[in-house]
N, C-alpha and C positions, 0 to 999 in steps of 0.2 A: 600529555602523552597518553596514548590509548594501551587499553589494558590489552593480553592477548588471552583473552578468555575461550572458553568452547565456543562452536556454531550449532551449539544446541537452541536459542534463539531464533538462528536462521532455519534451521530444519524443521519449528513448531510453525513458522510464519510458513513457508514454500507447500508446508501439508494442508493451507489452506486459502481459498480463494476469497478475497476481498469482493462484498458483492457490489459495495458503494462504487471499486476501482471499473469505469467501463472496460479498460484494457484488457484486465484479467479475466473478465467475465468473458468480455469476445475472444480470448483468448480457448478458454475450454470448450465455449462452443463449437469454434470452427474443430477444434483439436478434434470432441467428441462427435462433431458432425449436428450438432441440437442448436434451439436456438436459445437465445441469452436467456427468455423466460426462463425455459425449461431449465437452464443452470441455475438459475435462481431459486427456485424450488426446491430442488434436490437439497440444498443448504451449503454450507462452506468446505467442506472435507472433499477433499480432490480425488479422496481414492472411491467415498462415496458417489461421486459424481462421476467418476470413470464405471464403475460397477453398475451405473444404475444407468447411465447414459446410453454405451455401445452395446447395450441388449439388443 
């Protein structure tokens, strides 16, 4: 039976983008309008990559 713990777990994971995952990646870039590269660079932290992205 599964425990029902926090989604503090889920909230550390969603604050940051897997760069190995291609999805997620094509994911912020379209979002942020950049290409995958560029998301890759920036590093994993979404708010980073939003900040530094839509300049």
């Amino acid at each position: 039976m599964a425990s029902t713990g926090t989604t503090r777990g889920r909230n550390e994971d969603r604050a940051k983008v897997a760069g190995g995952q291609d999805n997620e990646v094509k994911y912020e870039a379209g979002k942020t309008g950049a290409r995958k590269a560029d998301v890759k660079s920036v590093g994993n932290s979404r708010k980073k990559i939003e900040d530094k992205l839509k300049e």
